[in-house]
N, CA, C, O and CB atoms as a CASP TS submission, in Angstrom:
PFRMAT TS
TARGET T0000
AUTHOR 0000-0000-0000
METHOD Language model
MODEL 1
PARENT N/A
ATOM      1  N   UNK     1     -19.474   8.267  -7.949  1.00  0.00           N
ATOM      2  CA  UNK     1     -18.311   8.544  -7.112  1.00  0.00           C
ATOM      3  C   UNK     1     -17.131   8.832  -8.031  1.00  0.00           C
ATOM      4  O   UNK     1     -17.138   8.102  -9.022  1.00  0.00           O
ATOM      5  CB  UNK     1     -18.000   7.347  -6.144  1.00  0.00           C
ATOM      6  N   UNK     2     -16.164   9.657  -7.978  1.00  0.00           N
ATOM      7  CA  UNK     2     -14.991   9.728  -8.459  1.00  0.00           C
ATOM      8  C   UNK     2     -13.909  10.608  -7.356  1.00  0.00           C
ATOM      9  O   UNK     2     -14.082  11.120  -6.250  1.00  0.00           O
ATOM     10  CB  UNK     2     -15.202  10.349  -9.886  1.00  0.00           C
ATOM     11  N   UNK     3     -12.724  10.485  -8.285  1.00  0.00           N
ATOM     12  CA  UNK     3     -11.501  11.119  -7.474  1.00  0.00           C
ATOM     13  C   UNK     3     -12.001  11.753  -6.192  1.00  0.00           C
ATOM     14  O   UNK     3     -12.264  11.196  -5.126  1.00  0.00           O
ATOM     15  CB  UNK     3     -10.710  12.287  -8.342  1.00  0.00           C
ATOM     16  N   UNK     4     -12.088  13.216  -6.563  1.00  0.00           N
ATOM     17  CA  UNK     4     -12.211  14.549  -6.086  1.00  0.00           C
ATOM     18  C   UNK     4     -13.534  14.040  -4.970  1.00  0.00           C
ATOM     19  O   UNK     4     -13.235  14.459  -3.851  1.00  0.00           O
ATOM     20  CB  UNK     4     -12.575  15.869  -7.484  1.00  0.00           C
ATOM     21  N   UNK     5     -14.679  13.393  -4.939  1.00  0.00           N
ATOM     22  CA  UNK     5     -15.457  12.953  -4.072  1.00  0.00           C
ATOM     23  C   UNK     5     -14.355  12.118  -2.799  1.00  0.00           C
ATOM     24  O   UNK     5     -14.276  12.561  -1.653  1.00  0.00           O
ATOM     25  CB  UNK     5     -16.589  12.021  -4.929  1.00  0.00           C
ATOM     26  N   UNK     6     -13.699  11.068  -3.197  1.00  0.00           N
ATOM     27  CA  UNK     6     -13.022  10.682  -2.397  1.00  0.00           C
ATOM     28  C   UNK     6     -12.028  11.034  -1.514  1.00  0.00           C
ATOM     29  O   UNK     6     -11.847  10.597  -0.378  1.00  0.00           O
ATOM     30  CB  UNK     6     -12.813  10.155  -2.782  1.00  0.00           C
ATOM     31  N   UNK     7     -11.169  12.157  -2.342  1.00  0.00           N
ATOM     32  CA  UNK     7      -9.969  12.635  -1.720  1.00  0.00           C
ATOM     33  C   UNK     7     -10.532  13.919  -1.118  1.00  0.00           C
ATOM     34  O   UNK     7      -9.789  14.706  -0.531  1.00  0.00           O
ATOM     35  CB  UNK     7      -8.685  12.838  -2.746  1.00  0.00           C
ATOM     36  N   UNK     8     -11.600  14.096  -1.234  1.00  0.00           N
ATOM     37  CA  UNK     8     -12.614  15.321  -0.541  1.00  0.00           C
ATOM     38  C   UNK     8     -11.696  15.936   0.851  1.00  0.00           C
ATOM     39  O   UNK     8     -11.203  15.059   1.560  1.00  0.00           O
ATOM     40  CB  UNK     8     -14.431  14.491   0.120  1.00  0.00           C
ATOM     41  N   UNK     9     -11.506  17.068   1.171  1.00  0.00           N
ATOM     42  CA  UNK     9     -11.049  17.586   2.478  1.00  0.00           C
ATOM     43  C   UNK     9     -11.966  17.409   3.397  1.00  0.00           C
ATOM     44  O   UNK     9     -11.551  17.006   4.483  1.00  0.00           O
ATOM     45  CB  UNK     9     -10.705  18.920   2.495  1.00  0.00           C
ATOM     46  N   UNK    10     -13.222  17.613   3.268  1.00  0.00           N
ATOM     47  CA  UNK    10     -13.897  18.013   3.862  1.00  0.00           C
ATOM     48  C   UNK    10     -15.692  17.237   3.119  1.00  0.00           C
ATOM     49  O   UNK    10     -16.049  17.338   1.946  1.00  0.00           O
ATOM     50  CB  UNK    10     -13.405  19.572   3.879  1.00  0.00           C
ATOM     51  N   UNK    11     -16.347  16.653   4.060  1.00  0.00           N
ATOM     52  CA  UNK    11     -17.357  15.943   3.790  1.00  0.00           C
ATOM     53  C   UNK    11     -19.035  17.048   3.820  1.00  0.00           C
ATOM     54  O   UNK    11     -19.974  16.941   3.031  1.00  0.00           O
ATOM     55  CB  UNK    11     -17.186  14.660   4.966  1.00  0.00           C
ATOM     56  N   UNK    12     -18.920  17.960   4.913  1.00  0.00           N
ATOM     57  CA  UNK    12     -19.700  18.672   5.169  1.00  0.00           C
ATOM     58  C   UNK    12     -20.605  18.955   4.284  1.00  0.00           C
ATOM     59  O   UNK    12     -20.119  19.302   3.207  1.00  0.00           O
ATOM     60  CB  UNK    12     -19.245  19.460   5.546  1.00  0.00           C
ATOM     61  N   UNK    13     -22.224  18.932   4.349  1.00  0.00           N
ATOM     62  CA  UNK    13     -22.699  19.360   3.226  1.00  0.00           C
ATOM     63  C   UNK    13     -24.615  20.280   3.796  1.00  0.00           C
ATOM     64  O   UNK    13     -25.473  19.423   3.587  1.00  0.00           O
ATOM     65  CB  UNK    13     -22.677  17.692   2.057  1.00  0.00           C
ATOM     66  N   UNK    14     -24.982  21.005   4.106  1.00  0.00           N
ATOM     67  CA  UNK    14     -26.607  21.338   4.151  1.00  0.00           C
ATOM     68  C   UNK    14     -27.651  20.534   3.515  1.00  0.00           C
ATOM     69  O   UNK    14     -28.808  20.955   3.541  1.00  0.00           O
ATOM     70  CB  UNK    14     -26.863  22.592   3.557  1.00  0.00           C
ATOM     71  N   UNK    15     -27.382  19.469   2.970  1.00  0.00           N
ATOM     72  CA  UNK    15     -28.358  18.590   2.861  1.00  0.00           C
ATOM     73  C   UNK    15     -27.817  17.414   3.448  1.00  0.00           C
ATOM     74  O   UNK    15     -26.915  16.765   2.918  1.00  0.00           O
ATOM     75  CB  UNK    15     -28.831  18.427   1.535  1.00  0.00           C
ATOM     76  N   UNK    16     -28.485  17.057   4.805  1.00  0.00           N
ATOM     77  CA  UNK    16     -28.324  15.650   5.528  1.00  0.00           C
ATOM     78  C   UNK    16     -27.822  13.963   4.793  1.00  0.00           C
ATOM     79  O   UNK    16     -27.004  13.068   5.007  1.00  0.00           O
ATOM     80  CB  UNK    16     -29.817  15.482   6.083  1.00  0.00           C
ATOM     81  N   UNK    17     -28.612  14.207   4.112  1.00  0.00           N
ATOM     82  CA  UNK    17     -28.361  13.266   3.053  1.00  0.00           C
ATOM     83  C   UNK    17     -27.040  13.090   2.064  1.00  0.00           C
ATOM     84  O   UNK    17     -26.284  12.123   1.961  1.00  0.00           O
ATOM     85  CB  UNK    17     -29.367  13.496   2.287  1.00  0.00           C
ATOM     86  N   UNK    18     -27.029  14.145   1.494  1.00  0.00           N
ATOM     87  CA  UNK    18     -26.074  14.451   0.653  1.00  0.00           C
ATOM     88  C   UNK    18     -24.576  14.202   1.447  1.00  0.00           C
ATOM     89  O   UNK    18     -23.520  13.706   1.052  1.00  0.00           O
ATOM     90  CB  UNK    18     -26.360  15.937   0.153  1.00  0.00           C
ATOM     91  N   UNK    19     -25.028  14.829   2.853  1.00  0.00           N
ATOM     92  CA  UNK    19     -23.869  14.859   4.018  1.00  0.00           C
ATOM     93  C   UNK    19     -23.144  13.104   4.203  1.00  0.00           C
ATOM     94  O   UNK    19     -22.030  12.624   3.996  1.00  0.00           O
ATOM     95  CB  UNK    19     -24.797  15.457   5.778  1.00  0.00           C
ATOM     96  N   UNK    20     -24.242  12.653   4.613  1.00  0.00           N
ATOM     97  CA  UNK    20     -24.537  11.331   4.929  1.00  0.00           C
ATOM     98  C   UNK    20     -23.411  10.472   3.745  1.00  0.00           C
ATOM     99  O   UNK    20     -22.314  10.008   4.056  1.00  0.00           O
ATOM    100  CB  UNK    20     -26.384  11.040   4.735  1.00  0.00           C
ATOM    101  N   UNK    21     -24.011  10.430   2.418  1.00  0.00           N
ATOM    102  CA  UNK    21     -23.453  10.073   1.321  1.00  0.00           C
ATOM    103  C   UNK    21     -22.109  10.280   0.895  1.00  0.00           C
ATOM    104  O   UNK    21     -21.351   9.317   0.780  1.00  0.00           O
ATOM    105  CB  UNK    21     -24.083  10.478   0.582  1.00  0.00           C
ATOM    106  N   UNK    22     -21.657  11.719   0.594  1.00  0.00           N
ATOM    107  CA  UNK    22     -20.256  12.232   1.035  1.00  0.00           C
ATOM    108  C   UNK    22     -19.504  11.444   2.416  1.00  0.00           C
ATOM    109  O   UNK    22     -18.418  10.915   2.177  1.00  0.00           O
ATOM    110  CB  UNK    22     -20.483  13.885   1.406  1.00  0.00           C
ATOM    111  N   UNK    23     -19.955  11.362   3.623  1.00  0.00           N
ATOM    112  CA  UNK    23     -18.959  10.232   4.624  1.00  0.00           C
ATOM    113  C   UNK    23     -18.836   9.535   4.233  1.00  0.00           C
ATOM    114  O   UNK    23     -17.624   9.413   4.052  1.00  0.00           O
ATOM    115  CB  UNK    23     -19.125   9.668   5.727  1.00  0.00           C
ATOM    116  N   UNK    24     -19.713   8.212   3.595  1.00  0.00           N
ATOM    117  CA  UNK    24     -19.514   7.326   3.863  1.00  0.00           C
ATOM    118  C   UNK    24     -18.422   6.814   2.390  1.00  0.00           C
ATOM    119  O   UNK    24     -17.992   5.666   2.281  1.00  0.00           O
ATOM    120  CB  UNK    24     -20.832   6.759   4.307  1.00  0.00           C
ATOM    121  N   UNK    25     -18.141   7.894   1.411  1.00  0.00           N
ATOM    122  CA  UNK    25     -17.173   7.684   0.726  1.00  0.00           C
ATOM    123  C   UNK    25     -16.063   8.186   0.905  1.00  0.00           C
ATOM    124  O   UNK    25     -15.208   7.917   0.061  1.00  0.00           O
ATOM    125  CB  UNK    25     -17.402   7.838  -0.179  1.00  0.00           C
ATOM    126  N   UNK    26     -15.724   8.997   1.945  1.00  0.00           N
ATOM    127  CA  UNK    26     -14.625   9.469   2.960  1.00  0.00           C
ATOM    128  C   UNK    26     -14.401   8.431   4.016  1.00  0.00           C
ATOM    129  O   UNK    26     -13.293   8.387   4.551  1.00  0.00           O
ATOM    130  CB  UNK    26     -15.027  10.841   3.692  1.00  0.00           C
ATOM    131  N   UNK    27     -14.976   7.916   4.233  1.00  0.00           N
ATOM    132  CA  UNK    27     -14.700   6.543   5.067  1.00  0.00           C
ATOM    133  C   UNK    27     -14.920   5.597   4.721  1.00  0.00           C
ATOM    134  O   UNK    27     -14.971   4.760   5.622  1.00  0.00           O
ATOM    135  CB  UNK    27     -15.162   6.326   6.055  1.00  0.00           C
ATOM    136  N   UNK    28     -15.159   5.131   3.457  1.00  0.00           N
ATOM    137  CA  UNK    28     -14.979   3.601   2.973  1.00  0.00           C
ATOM    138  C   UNK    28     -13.826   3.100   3.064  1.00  0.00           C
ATOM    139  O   UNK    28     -12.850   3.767   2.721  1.00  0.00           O
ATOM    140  CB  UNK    28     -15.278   3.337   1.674  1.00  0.00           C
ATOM    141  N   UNK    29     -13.658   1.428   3.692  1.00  0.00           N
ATOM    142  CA  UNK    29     -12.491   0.821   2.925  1.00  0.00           C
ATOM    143  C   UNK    29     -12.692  -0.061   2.115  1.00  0.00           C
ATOM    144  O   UNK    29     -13.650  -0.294   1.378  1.00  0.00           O
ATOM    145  CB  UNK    29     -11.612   0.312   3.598  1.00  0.00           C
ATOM    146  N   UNK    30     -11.127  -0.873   2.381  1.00  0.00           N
ATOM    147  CA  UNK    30     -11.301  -1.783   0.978  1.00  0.00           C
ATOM    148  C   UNK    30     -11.162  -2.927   1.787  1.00  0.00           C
ATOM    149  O   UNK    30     -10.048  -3.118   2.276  1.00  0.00           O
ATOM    150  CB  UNK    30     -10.109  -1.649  -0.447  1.00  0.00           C
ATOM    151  N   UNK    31     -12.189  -3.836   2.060  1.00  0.00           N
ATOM    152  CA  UNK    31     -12.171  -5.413   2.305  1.00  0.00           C
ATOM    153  C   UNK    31     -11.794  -6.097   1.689  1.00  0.00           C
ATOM    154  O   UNK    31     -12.396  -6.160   0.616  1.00  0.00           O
ATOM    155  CB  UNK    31     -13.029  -6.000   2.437  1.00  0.00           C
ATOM    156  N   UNK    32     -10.282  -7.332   1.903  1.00  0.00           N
ATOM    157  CA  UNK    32     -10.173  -8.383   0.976  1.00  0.00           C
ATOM    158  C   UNK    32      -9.934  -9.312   1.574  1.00  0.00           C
ATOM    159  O   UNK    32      -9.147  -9.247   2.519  1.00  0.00           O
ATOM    160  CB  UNK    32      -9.372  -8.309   0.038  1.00  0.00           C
ATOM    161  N   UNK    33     -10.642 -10.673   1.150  1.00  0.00           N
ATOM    162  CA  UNK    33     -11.100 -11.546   1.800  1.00  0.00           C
ATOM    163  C   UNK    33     -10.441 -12.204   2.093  1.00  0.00           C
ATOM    164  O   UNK    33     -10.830 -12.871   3.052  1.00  0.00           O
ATOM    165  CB  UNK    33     -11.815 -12.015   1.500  1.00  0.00           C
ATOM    166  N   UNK    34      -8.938 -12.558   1.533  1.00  0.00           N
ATOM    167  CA  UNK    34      -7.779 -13.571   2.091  1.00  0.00           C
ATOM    168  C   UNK    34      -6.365 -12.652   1.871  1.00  0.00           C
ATOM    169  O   UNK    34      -5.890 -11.967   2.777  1.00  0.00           O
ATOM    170  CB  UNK    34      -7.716 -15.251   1.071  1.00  0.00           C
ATOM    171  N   UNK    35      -5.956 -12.724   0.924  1.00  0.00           N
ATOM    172  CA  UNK    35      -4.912 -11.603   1.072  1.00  0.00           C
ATOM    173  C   UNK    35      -4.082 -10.848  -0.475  1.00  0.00           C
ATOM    174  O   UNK    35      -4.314 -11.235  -1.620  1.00  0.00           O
ATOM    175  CB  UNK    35      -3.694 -12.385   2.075  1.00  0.00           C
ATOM    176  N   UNK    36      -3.212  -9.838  -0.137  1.00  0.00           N
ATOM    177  CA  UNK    36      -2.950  -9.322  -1.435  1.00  0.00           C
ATOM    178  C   UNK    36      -1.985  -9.354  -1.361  1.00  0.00           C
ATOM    179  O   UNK    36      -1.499  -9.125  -0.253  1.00  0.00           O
ATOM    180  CB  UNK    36      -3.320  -8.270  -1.918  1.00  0.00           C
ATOM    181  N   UNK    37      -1.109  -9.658  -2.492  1.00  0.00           N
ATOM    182  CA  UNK    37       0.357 -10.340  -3.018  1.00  0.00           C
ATOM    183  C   UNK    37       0.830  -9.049  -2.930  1.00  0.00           C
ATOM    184  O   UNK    37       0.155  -8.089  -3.301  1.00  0.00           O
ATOM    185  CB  UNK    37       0.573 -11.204  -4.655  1.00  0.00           C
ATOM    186  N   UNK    38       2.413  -8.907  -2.269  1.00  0.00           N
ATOM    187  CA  UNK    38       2.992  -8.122  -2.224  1.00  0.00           C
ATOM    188  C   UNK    38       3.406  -7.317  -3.407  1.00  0.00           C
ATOM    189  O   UNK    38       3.639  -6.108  -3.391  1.00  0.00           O
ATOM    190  CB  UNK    38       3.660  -8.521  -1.640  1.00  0.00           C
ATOM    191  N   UNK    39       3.489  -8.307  -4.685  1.00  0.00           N
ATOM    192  CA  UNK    39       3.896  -7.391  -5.470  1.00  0.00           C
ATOM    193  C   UNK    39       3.127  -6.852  -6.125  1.00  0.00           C
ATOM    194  O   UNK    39       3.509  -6.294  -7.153  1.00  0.00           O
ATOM    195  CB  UNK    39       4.646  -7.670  -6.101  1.00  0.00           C
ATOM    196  N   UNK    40       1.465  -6.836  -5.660  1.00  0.00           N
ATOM    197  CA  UNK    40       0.493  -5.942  -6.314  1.00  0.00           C
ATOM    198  C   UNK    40       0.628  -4.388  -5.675  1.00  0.00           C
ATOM    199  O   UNK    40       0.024  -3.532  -6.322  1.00  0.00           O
ATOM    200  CB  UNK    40      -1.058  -6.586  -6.081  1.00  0.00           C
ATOM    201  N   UNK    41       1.022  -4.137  -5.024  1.00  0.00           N
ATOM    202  CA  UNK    41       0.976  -3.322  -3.784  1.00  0.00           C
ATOM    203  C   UNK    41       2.019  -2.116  -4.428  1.00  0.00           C
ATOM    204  O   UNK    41       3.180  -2.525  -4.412  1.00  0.00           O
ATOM    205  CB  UNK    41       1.563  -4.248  -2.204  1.00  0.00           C
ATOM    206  N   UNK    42       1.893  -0.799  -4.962  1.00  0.00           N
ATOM    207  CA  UNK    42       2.735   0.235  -5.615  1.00  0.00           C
ATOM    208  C   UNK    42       3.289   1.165  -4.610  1.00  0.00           C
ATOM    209  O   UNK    42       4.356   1.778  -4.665  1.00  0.00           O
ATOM    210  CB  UNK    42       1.955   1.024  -6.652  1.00  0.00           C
ATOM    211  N   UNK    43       2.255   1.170  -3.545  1.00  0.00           N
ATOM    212  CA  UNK    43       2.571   2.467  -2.637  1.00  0.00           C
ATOM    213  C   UNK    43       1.491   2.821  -1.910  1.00  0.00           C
ATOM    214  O   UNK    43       0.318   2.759  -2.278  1.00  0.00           O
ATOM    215  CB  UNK    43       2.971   3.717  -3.396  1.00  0.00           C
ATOM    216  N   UNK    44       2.085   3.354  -0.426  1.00  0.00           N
ATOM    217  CA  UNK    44       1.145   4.171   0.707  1.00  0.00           C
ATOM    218  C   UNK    44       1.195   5.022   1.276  1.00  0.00           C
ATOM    219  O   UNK    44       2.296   5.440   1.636  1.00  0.00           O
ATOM    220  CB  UNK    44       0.875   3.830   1.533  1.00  0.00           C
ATOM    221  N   UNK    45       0.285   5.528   1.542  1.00  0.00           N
ATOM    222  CA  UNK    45       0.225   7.035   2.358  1.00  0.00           C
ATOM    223  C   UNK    45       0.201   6.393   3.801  1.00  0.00           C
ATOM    224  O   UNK    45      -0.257   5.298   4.125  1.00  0.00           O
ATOM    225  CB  UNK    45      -1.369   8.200   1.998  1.00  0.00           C
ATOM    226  N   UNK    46       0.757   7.266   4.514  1.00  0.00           N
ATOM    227  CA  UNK    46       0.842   7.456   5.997  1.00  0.00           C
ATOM    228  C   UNK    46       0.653   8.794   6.713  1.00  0.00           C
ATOM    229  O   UNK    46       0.908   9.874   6.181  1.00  0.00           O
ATOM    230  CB  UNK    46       2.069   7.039   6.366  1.00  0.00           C
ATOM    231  N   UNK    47       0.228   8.659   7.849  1.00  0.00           N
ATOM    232  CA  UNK    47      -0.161   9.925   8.437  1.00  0.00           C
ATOM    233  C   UNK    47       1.075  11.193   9.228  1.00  0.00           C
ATOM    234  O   UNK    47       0.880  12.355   9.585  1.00  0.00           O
ATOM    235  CB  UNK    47      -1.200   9.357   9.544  1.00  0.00           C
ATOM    236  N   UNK    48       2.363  10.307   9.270  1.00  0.00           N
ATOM    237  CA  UNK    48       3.073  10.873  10.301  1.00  0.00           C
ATOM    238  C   UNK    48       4.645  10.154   9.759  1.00  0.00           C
ATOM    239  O   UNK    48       4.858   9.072   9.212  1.00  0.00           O
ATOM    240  CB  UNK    48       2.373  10.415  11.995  1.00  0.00           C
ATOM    241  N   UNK    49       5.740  11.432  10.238  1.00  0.00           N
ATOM    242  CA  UNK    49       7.324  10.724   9.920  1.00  0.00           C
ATOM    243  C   UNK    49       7.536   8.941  10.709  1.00  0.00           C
ATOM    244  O   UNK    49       7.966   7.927  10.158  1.00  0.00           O
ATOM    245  CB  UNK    49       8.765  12.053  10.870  1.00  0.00           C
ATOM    246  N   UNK    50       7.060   9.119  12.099  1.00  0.00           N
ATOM    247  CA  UNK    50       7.247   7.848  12.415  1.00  0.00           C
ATOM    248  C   UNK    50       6.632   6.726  11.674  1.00  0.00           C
ATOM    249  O   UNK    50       7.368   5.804  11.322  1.00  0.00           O
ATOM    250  CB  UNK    50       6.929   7.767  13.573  1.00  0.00           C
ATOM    251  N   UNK    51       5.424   6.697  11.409  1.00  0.00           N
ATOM    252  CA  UNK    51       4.987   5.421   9.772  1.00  0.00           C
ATOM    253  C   UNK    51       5.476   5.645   9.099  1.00  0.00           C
ATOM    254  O   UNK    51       5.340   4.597   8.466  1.00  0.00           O
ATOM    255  CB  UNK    51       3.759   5.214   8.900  1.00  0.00           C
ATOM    256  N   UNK    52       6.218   6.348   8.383  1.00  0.00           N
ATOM    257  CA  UNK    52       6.804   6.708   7.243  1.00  0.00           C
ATOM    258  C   UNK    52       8.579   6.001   7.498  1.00  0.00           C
ATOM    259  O   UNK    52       9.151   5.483   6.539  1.00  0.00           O
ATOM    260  CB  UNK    52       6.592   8.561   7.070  1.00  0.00           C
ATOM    261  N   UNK    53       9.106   6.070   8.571  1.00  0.00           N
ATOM    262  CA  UNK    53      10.174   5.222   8.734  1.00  0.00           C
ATOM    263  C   UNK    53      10.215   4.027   9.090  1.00  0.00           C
ATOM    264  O   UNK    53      11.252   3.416   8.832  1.00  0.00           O
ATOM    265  CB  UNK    53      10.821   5.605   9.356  1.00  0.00           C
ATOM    266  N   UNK    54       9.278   3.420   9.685  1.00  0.00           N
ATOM    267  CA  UNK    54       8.762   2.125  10.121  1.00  0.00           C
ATOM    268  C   UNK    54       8.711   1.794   8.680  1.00  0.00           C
ATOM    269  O   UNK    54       9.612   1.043   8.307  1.00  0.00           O
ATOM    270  CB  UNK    54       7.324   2.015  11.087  1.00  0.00           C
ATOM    271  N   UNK    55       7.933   2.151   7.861  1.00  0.00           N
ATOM    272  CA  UNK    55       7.389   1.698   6.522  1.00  0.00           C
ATOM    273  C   UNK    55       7.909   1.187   5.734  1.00  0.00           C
ATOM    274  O   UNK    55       7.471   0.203   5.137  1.00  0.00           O
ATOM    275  CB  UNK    55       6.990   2.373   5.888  1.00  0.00           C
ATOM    276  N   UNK    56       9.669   2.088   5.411  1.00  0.00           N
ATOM    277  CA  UNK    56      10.087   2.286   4.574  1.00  0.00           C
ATOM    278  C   UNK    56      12.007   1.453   5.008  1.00  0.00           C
ATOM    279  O   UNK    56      13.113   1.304   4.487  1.00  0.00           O
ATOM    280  CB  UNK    56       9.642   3.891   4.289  1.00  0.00           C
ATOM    281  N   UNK    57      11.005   1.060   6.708  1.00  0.00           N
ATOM    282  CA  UNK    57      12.467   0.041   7.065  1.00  0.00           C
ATOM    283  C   UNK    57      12.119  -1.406   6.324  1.00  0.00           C
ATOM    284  O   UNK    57      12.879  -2.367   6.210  1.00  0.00           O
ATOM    285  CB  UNK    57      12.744  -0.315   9.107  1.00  0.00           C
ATOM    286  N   UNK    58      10.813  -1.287   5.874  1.00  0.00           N
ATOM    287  CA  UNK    58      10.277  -2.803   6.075  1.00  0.00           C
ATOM    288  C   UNK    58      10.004  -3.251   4.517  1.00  0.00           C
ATOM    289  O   UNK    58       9.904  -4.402   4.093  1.00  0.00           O
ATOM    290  CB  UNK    58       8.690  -2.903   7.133  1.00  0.00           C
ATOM    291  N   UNK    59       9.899  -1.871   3.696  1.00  0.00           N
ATOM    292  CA  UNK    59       9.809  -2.034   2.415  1.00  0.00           C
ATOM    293  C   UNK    59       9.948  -1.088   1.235  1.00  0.00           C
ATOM    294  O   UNK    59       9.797   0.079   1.596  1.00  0.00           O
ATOM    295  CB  UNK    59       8.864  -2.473   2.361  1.00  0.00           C
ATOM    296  N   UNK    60      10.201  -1.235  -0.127  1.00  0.00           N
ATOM    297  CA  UNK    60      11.041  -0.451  -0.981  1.00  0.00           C
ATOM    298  C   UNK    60       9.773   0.210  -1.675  1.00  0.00           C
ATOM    299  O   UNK    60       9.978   1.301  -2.207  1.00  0.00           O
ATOM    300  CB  UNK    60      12.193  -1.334  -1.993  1.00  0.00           C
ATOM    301  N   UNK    61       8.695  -0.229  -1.726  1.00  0.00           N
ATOM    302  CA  UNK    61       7.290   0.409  -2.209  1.00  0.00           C
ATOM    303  C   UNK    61       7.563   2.129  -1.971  1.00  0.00           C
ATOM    304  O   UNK    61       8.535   2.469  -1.297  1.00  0.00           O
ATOM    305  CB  UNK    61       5.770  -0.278  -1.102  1.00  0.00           C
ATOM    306  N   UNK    62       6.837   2.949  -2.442  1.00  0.00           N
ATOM    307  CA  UNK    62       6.813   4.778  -2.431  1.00  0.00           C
ATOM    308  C   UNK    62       6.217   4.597  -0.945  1.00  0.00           C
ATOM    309  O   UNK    62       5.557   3.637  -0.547  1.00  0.00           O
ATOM    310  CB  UNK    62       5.538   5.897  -3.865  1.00  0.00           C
ATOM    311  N   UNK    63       6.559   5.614  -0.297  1.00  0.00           N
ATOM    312  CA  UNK    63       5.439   5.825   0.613  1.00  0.00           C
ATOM    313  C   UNK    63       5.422   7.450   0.928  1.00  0.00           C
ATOM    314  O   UNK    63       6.331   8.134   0.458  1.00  0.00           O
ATOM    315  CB  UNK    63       5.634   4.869   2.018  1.00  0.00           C
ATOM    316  N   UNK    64       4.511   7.989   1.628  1.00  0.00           N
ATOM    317  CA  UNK    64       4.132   9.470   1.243  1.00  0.00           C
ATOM    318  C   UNK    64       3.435   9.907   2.232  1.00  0.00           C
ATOM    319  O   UNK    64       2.350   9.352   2.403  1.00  0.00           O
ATOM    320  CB  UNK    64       3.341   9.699  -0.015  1.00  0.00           C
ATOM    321  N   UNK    65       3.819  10.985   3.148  1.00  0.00           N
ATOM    322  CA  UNK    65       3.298  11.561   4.230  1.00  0.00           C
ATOM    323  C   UNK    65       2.216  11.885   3.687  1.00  0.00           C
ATOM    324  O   UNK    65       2.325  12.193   2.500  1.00  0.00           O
ATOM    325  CB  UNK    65       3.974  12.560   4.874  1.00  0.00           C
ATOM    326  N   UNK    66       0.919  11.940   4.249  1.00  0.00           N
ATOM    327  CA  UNK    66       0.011  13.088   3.675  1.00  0.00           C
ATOM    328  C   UNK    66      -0.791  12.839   5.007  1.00  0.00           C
ATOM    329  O   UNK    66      -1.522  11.850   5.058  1.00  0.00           O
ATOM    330  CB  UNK    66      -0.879  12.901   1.961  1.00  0.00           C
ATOM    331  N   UNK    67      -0.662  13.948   6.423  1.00  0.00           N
ATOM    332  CA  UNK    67      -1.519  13.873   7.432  1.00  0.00           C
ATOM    333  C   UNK    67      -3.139  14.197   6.782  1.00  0.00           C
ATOM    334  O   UNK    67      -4.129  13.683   7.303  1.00  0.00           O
ATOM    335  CB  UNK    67      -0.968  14.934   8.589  1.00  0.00           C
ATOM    336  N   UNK    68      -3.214  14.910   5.851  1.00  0.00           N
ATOM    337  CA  UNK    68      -5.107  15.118   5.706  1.00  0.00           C
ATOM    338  C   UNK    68      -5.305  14.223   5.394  1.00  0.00           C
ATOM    339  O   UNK    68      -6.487  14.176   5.735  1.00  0.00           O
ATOM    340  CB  UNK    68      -5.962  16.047   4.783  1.00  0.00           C
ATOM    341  N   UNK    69      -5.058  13.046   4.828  1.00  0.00           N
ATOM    342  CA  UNK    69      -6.033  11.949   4.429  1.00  0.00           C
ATOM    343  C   UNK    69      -6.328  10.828   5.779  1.00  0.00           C
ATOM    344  O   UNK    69      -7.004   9.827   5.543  1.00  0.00           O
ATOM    345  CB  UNK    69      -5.305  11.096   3.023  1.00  0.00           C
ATOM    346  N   UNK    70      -5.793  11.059   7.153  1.00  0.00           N
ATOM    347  CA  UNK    70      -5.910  10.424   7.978  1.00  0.00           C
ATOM    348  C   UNK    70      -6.678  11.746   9.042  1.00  0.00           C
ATOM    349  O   UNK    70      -6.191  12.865   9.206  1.00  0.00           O
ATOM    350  CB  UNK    70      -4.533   9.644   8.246  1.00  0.00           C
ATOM    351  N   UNK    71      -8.314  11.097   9.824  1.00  0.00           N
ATOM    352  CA  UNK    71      -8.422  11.945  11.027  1.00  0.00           C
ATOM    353  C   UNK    71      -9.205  10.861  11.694  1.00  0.00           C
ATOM    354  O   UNK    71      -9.615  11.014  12.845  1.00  0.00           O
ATOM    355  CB  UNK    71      -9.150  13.519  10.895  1.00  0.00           C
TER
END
């Protein structure tokens, strides 16, 4: 797996498998089991201006429209 697999536009592939494999690293998350300290936390993407002002009422972290990485 790397970058360009993950940030993939598009998963689609003619081998089922291959297809298969490609989703499910387009849709992985990240499970953590109790919680993560705020000040590990650098920055987030959001899908839309309204998360993006909600976000950025609530905290000084980057945050960054990018609708393709959300469908």
């Amino acid at each position: 797996m790397n970058k360009d697999e993950i940030y993939a536009e598009f998963w689609l592939h003619g081998d089922y498998w291959e297809q298969e494999r490609r989703k499910g690293i387009k849709c992985a998350e990240v499970l953590v089991p109790h919680d993560v300290r705020p000040d590990l936390i650098s920055g987030a993407y959001v899908a839309n201006d309204m998360a993006l002002n909600k976000l950025s009422k609530v905290s000084n972290i980057t945050v960054i429209k990018n609708s393709s990485l959300f469908f």
